[in-house]
C-alpha positions as CSV (number, residue, x, y, z in Angstrom):
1,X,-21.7,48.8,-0.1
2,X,-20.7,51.7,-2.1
3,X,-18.3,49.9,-4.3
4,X,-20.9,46.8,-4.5
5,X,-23.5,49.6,-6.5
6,X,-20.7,51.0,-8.3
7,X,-20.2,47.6,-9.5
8,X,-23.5,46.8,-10.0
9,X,-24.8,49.7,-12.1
10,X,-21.5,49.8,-14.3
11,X,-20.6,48.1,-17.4
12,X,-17.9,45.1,-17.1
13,X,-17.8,43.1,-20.1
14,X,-16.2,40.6,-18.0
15,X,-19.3,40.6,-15.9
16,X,-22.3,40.3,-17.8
17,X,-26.1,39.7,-16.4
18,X,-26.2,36.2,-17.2
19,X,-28.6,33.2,-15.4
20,X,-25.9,31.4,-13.7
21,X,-24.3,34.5,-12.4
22,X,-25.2,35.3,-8.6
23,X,-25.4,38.7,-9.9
24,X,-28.4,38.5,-11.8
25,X,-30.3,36.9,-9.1
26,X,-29.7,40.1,-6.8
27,X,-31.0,41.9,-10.4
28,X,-34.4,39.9,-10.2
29,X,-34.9,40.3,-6.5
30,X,-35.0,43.6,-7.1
31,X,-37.1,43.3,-10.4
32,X,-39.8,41.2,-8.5
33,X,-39.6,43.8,-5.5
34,X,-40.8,46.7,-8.6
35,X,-42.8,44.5,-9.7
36,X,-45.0,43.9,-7.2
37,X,-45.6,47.7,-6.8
38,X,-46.0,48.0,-10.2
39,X,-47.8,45.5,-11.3
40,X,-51.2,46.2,-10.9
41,X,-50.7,49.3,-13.9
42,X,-50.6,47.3,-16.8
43,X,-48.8,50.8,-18.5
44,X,-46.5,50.9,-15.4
45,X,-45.5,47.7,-15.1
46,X,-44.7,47.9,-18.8
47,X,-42.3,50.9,-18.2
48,X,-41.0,49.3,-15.2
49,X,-40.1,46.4,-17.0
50,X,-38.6,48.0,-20.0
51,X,-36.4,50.0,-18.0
52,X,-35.4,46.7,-16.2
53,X,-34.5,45.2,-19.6
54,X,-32.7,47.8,-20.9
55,X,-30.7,48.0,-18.2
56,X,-30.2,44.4,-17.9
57,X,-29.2,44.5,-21.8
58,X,-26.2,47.6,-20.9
59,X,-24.7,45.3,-18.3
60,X,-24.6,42.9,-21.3
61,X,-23.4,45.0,-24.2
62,X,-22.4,48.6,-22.4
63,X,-22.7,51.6,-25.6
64,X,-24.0,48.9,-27.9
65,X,-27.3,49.5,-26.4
66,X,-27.8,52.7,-28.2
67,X,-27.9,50.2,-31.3
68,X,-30.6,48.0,-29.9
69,X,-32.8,51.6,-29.2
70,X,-32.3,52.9,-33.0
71,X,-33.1,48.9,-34.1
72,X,-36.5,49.4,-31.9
73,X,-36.8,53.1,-33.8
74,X,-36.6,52.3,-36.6
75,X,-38.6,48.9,-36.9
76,X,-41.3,51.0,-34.8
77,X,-41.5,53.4,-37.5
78,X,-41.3,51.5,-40.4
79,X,-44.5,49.5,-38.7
80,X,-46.5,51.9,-38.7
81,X,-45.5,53.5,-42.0
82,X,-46.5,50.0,-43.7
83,X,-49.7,49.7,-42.2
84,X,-51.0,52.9,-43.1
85,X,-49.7,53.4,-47.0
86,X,-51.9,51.7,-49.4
87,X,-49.7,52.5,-52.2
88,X,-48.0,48.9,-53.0
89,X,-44.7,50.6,-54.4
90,X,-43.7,52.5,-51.4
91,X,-45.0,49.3,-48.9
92,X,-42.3,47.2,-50.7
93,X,-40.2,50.8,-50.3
94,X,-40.3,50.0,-47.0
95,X,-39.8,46.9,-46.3
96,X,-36.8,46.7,-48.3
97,X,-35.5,49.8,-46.1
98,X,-36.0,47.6,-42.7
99,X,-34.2,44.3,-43.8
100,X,-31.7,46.8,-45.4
101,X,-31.1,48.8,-42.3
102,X,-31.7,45.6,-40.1
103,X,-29.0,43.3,-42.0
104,X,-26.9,45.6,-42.2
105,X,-26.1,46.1,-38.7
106,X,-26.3,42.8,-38.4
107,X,-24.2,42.3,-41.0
108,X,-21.6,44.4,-39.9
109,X,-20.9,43.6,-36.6
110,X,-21.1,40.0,-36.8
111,X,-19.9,39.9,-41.0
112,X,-17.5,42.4,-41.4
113,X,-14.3,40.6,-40.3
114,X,-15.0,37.8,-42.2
115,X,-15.9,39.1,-45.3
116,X,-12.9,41.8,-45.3
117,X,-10.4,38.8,-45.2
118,X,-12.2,37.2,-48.2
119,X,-11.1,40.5,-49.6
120,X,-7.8,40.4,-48.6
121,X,-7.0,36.6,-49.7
122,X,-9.0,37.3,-53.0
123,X,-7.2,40.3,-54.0
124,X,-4.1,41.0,-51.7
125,X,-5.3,44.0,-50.5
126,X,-5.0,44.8,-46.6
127,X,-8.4,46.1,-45.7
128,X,-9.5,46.0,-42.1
129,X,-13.4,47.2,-40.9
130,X,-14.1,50.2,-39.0
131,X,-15.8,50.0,-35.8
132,X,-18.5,53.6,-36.0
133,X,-19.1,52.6,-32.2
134,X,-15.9,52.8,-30.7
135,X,-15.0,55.6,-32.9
136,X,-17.9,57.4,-31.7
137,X,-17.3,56.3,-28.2
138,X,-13.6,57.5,-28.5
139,X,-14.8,61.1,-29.7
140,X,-17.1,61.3,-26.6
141,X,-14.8,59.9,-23.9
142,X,-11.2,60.9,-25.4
143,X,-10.0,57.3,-25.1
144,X,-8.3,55.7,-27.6
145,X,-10.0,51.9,-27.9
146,X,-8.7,50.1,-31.2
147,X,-11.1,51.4,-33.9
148,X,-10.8,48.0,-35.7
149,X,-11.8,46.0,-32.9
150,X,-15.5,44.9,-33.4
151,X,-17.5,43.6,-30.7
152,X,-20.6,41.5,-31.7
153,X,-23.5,43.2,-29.2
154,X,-25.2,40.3,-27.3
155,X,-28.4,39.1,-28.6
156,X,-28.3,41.2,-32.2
157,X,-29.0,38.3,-33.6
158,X,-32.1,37.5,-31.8
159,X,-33.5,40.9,-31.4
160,X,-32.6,41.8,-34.7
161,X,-34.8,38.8,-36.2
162,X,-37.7,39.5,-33.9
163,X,-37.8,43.3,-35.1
164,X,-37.8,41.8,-38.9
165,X,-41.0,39.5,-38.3
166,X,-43.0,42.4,-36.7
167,X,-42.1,44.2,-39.9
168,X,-43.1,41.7,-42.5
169,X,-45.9,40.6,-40.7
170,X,-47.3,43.8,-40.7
171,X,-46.6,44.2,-44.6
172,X,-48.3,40.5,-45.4
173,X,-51.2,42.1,-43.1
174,X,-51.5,39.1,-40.9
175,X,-50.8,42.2,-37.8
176,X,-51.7,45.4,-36.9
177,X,-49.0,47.8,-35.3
178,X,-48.8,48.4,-31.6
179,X,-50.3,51.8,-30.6
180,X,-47.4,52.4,-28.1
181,X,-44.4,52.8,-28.9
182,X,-43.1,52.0,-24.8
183,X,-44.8,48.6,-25.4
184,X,-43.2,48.1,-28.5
185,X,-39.8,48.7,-26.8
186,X,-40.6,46.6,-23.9
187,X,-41.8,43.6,-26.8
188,X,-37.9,44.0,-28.0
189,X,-36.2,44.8,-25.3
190,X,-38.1,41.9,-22.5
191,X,-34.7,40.7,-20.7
192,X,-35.6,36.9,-19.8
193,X,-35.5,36.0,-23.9
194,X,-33.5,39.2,-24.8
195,X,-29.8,38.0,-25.6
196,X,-30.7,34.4,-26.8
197,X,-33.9,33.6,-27.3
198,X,-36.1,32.4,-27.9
199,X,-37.1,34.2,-30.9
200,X,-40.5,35.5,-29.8
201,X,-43.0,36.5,-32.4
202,X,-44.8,39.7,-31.9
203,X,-48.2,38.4,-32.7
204,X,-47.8,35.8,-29.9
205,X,-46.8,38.2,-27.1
206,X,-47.9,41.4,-28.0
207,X,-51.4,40.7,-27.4
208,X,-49.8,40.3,-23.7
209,X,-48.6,43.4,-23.5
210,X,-52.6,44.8,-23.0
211,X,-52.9,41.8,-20.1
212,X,-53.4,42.1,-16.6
213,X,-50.8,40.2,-14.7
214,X,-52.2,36.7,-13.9
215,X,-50.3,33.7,-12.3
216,X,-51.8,30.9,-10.7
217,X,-50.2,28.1,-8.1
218,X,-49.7,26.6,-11.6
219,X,-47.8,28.4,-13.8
220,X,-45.8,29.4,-10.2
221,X,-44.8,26.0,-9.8
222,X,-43.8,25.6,-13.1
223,X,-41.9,28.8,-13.4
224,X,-40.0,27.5,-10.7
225,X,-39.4,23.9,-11.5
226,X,-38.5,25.3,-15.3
227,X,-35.6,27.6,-13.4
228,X,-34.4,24.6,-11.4
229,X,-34.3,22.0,-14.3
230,X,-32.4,25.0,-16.4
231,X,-30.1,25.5,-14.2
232,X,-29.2,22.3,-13.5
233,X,-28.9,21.5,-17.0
234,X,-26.8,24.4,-17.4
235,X,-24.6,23.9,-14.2
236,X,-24.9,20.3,-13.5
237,X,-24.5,18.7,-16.8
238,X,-23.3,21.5,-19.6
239,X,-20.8,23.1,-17.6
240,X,-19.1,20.1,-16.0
241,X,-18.2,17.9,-18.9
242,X,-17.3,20.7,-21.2
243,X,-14.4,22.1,-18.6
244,X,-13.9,18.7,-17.4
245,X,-14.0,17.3,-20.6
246,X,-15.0,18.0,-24.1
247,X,-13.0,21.4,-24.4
248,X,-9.8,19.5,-23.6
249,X,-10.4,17.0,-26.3
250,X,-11.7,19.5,-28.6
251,X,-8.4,21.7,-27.5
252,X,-6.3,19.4,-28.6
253,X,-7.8,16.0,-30.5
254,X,-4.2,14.6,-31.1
255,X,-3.5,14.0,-27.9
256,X,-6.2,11.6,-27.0
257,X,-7.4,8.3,-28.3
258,X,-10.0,8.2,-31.5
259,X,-12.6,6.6,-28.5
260,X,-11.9,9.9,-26.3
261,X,-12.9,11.7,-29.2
262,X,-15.5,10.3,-30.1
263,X,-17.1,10.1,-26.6
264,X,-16.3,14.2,-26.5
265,X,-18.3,15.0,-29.8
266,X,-21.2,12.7,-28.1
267,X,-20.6,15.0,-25.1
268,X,-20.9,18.2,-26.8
269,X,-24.3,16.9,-28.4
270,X,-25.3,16.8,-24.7
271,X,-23.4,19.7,-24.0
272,X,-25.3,22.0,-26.4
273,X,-28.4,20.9,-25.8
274,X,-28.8,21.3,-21.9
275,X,-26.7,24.9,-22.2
276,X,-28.9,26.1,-24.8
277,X,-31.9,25.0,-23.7
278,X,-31.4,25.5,-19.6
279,X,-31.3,28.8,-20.8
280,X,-34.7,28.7,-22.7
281,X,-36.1,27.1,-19.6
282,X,-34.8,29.7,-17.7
283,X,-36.3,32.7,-19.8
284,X,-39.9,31.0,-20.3
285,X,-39.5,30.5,-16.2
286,X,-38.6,33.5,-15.5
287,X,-40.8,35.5,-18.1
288,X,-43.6,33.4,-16.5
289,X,-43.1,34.7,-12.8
290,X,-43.7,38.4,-14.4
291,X,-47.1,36.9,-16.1
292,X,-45.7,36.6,-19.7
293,X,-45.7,33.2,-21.2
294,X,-42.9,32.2,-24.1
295,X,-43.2,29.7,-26.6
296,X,-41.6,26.2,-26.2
297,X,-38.3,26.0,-28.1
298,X,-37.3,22.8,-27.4
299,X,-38.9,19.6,-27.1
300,X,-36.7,16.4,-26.6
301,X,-34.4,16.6,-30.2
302,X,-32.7,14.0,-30.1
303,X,-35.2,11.3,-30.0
304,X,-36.3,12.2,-33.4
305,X,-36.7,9.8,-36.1
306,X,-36.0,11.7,-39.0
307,X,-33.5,15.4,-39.3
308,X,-37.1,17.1,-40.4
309,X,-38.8,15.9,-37.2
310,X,-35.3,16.9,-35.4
311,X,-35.8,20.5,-36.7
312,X,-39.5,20.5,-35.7
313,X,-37.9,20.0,-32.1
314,X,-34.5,21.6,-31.8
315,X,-34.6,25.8,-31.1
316,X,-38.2,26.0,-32.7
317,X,-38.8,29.6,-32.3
318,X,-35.7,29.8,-35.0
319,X,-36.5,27.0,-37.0
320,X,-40.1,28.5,-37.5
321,X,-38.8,31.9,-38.2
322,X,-36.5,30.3,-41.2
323,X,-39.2,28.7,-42.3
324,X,-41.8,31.7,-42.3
325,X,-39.8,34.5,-43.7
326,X,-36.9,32.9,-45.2
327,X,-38.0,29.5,-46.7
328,X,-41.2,30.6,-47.7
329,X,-40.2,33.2,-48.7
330,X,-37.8,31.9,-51.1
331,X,-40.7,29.8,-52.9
332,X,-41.0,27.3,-50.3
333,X,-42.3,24.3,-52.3
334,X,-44.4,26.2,-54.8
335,X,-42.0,25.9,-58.1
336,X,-41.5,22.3,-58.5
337,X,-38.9,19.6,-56.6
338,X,-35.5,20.7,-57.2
339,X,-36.7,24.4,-56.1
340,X,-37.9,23.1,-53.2
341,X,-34.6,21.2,-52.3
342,X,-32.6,24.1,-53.8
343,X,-35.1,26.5,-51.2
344,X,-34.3,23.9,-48.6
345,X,-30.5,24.0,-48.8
346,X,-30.3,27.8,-49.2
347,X,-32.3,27.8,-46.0
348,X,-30.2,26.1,-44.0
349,X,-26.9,27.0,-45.2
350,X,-27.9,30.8,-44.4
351,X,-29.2,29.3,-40.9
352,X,-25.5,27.9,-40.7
353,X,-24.1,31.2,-41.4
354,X,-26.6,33.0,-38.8
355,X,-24.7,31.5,-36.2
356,X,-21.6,32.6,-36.9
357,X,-19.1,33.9,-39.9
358,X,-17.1,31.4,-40.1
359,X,-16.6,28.0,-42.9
360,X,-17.3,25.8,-40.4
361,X,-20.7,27.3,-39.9
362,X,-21.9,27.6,-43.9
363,X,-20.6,23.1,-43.9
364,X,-23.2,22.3,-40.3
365,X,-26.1,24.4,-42.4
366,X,-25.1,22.9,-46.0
367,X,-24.9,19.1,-44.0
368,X,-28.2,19.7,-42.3
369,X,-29.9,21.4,-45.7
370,X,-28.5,18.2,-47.3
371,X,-30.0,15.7,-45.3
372,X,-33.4,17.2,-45.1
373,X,-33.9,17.2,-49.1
374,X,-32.6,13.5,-48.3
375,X,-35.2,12.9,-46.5
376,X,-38.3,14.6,-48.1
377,X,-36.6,13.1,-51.4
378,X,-36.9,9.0,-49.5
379,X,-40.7,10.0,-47.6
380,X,-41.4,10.4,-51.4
381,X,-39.8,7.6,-53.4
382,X,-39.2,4.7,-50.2
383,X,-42.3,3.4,-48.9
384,X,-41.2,1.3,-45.5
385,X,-43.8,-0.4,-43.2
386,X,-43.7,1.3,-40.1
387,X,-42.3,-0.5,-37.2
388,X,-40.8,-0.2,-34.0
389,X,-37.4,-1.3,-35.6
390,X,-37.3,1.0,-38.2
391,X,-38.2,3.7,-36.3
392,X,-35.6,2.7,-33.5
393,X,-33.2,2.2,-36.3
394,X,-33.9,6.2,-37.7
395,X,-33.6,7.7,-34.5
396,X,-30.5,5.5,-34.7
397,X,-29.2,7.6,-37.5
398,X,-30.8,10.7,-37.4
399,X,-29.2,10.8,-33.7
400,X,-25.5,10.2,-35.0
401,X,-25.8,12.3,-38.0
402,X,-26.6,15.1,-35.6
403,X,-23.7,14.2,-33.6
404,X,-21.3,14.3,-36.6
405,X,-22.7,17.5,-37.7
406,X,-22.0,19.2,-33.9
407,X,-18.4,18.9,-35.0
408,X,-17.8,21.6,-37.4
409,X,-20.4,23.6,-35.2
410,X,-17.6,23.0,-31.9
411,X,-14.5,22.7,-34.0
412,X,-12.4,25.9,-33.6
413,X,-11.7,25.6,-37.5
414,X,-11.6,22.7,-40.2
415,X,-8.4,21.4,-39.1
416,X,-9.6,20.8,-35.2
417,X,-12.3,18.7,-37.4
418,X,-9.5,16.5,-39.3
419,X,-7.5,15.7,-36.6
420,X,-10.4,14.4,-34.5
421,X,-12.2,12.4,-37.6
422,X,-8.6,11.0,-38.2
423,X,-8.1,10.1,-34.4
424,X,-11.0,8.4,-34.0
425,X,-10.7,6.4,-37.7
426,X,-7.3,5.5,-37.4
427,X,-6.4,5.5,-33.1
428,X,-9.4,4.5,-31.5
429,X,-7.5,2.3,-28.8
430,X,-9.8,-0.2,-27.7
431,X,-7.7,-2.0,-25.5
432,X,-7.4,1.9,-23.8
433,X,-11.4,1.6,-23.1
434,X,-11.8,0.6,-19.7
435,X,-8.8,2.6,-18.6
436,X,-10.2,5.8,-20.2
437,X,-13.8,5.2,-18.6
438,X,-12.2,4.3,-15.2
439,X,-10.6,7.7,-15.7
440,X,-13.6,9.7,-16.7
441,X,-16.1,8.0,-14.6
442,X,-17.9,10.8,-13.1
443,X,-18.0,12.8,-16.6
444,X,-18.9,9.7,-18.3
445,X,-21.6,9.1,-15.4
446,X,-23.3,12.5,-16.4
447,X,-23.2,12.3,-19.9
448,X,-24.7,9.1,-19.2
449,X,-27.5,10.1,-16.7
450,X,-28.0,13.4,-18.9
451,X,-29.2,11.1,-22.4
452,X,-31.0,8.8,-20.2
453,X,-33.4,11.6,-18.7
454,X,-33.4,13.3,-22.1
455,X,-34.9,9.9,-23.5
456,X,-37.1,9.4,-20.6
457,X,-40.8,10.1,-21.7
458,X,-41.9,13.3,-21.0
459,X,-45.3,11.9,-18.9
460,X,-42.6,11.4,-15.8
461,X,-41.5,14.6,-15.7
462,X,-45.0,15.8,-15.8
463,X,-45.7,13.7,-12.6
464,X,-42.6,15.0,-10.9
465,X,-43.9,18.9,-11.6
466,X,-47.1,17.5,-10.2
467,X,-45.8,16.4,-7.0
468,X,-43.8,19.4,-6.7
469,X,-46.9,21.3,-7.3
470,X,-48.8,20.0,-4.5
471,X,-46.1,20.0,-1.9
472,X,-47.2,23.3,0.7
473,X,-44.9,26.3,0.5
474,X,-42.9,25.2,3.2
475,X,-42.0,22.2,1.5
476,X,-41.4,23.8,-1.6
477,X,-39.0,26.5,-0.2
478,X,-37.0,23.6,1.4
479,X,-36.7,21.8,-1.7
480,X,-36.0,24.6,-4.2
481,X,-32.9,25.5,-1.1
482,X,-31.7,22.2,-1.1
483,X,-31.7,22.0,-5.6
484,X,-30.1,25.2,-5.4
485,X,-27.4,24.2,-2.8
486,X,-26.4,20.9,-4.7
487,X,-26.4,22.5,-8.0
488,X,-24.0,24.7,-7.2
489,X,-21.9,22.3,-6.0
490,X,-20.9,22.2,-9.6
491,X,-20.1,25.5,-10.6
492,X,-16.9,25.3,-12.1
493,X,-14.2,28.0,-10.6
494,X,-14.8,30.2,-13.8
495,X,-17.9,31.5,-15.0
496,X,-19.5,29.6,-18.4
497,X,-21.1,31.9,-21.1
498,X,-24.0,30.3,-22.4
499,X,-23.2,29.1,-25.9
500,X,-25.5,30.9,-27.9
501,X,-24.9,34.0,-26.7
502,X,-21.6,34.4,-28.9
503,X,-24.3,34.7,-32.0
C-alpha cells in the first residue's frame, strides 16, 4: 500500500495520467469521491478541482508545471492590465508582452532544437539550446541531468493557445476578466482537456465557472456512452492496427508491398482520427460528469466534400482558433484575392508547424493551405450542378487527398515518405493481394468496420445513446462492465500515448 501511494503521488515520466491508463481511473474515483463533498460550493469545488488538475498535470510533466503556473500568472495579469488601461499605446504594450512571453516558451521548448540545427547547417557553427529547467532543477537537487536535453511539457501547446485567446479577447473587448484569479487557474489548468484539447475558449466556459453543478440522467448517459465510444476508439481500433500494423509499415516501407503501404497510410487516417478524437470524447465525457460541458471538436471529417468543409469538421476548437486570432488576424479576406490565399497558406503552414518542428510538418500545413485556396479559387470560377455524383465524387477526393497528406504528418522524415510513395508506384504486387489480406484479416476487418461506422449517419448513433439512456441503472452498470471488459481485451502489452500529446 505504501509503495502503491509512493507511486501514485510521484512523478514517472514513464507513467503519465493518461485515459487508457488504469491509473487515472483510480485518479477519478477519487476526484468524483471530492467531488461530491465539494460540490455543492461552487468556490470549493472550483479549488478542489484545480488542485486535482494540477496535480493531474505534475504526474504528466513533473517540474514543468512550475511553467504552466507562471503561463496562468502571467496571462492573469496581463488580463486584467488590458481591461483596465484606456490608453491605446500601452493596451498594444501589452498584448505584444503576452504573445511575446507566451511564444516564447512555447517556442523554446518545442523550437529550439530545430531552429539551432538550421544554425548549425547554415553557418557550421556547433550551437546546442540550454535547458533553464533542468539547470534550475540541477541547482536545487544537486543532480546532474543533461542541460541540453529539452523536454516539450505536455499540453504547452494547448494551454499555451487557450491563455493567448483570453488575452486578445479581452484586448478586442469582446470579454471581461475573471474576478478570481483561482477560477482563472482552474479555466487553464481543468485536467479532462488540459494536455490535448480541445482548445477551450474562455468566453465559452468561463461563464461556467459561476454555475452550480447540474447533470441530468441526460448529459449522465452521455458522459458515459462518450467515455465508452472514446475508449474504444482509442483501444479497440487506434491502438490495434497501429502496433499490429501501420508502425511496421511505416518502420520500414521497403520491406512491404506498394498495396501494404498503401492500406497502412489508409490505416493511419483511421488511426489518427479515433486516437485523437477518443480522446476528445473522453475529456467532453468526463468534463461533463463534473457539470462542465466542452465544445464538440470533431464531427465525422472524413465524409466531407470539400478540404474547407473537412476543416470545419476535423479538431474544430483549433481550426477556429487559427481562424480567429491568426487568419483574421492576418487580414483574413479583407485586402483583395491573392491576400486572402496568401493569409490562407500562411495559416496553415504555421498550423503545420504548431504541431511539431519538423519539415515534414511545414509540407502537411503548406499541402492543406494549398488546397484550400484551391478550392475557394474553383467555388468562385467553376459553377457545377449539384448532384449526388459530384458530391460522392468530392468526398471521393477530398477523402484521399487527406489520406496522402497524413503521410508526411506519420512519416518519421522525408525519406520514410519516398520509399513508401515509391513502393506503392512501382511494387504494388497485385497478385500478393489476397495473400496479404488473408494475412491481415483481423487488422484489415477493423480498419474496415472503423470507416464503415465513421460513415454511418450520425441519427443511428443517436438512437443507440437513446436506448442506452433508457435502460434502468442496473442494466446500464451491466453494460458499461461488459464494454469495458471486451475493450480491454485489446490493450496491446505496452501502453499507447495518445498522438497529440507529443505537441
Amino acid at each position: 500500500m505504501i509503495e502503491f501511494l509512493k507511486n501514485f503521488f510521484t512523478y514517472d515520466e514513464h507513467a503519465p495520467l493518461i485515459f487508457t491508463n488504469g491509473m487515472f481511473w483510480i485518479f477519478f474515483g477519487f476526484v468524483l469521491l471530492g467531488f461530491s463533498y465539494t460540490y455543492k460550493s461552487i468556490k470549493t469545488r472550483n479549488l478542489f478541482l484545480m488542485v486535482c488538475s494540477l496535480f493531474f498535470y505534475y504526474k504528466s510533466s513533473g517540474i514543468y508545471i512550475l511553467i504552466l503556473l507562471f503561463s496562468i500568472c502571467i496571462d492573469y495579469i496581463i488580463g486584467n492590465e488590458l481591461y483596465k488601461t484606456k490608453d491605446k499605446f500601452r493596451k498594444k504594450l501589452l498584448i505584444v508582452a503576452c504573445l511575446t512571453v507566451n511564444l516564447s516558451l512555447l517556442g523554446f521548448f518545442k523550437y529550439a532544437h530545430f531552429i539551432t540545427e538550421q544554425i548549425n547547417l547554415l553557418f557550421g557553427t556547433n550551437l546546442y539550446p540550454i535547458n533553464f529547467m533542468t539547470a534550475f532543477y540541477n541547482s536545487v537537487s544537486g543532480e546532474k541531468v543533461d542541460i541540453a536535453a529539452i523536454f516539450l511539457p505536455v499540453g504547452i501547446s494547448f494551454y499555451t493557445f487557450q491563455s493567448l485567446s483570453y488575452a486578445i479577447d479581452i484586448y478586442r473587448g469582446t470579454i471581461k476578466p475573471i474576478d478570481k484569479f483561482l477560477d482563472y487557474a482552474f479555466f487553464v489548468s481543468f485536467f479532462p482537456q488540459l494536455v490535448a484539447g480541445p482548445i477551450v475558449r474562455a468566453s465559452e466556459f468561463l461563464p461556467q465557472v459561476s454555475k452550480p453543478y447540474s447533470l441530468s440522467q441526460e448529459d449522465f448517459t452521455k458522459a458515459i456512452y462518450l467515455i465508452i465510444v472514446g475508449l474504444a476508439k482509442k483501444i479497440v481500433i487506434s491502438d490495434f492496427i497501429s502496433v499490429n500494423f501501420v508502425d511496421r509499415v511505416f518502420t520500414t516501407p521497403n520491406a512491404f508491398t506498394g498495396f501494404e503501404n498503401l492500406m497502412a497510410i489508409y490505416g493511419y487516417t483511421l488511426q489518427i482520427y479515433c486516437d485523437f478524437s477518443g480522446y476528445t470524447d473522453i475529456a467532453i465525457g468526463v468534463a461533463l460528469l463534473l457539470g462542465f460541458r466542452l465544445s464538440l471538436n470533431f464531427n465525422k471529417p472524413y465524409t466531407a466534400q470539400n478540404i474547407t468543409d473537412f476543416w470545419r469538421r476535423w479538431h474544430i476548437s483549433l481550426s477556429r482558433w487559427l481562424k480567429d486570432y491568426l487568419y483574421i488576424s492576418l487580414g483574413g479576406n479583407r485586402n483583395g484575392t491573392i491576400a486572402t490565399y496568401f493569409n490562407l497558406f500562411i495559416t496553415m503552414v504555421l498550423g503545420g508547424l504548431w504541431h511539431g518542428a519538423h519539415v515534414k510538418f511545414i509540407i502537411w500545413g503548406a499541402l492543406h493551405g494549398l488546397a484550400l485556396g484551391v478550392h475557394k479559387f474553383w467555388i468562385k470560377q467553376v459553377k457545377l450542378p449539384e448532384s449526388k455524383a459530384y458530391n460522392c465524387a468530392a468526398g471521393i477526393l477530398t477523402f484521399n487527398f487527406v489520406a496522402f497528406c497524413w503521410i508526411f504528418f506519420r512519416a518519421d522524415n522525408l525519406n520514410t515518405v519516398s520509399m513508401m510513395l515509391t513502393q506503392i508506384m512501382d511494387n504494388f504486387q497485385f497478385m500478393l493481394i489476397p495473400a496479404i489480406i488473408s494475412g491481415y484479416t483481423k487488422v484489415f476487418s477493423i480498419i474496415l468496420i472503423g470507416f464503415a461506422i465513421h460513415f454511418t449517419p450520425s441519427r443511428y448513433s443517436d438512437i443507440v445513446r437513446e436506448k442506452f439512456n433508457q435502460y434502468g441503472l442496473f442494466k446500464k452498470a451491466m453494460v458499461i462492465t461488459l464494454l469495458v471488459l471486451f475493450i480491454y481485451q485489446f490493450k496491446t502489452s505496452e501502453l499507447q500515448p495518445f498522438i497529440y500529446f507529443q505537441f
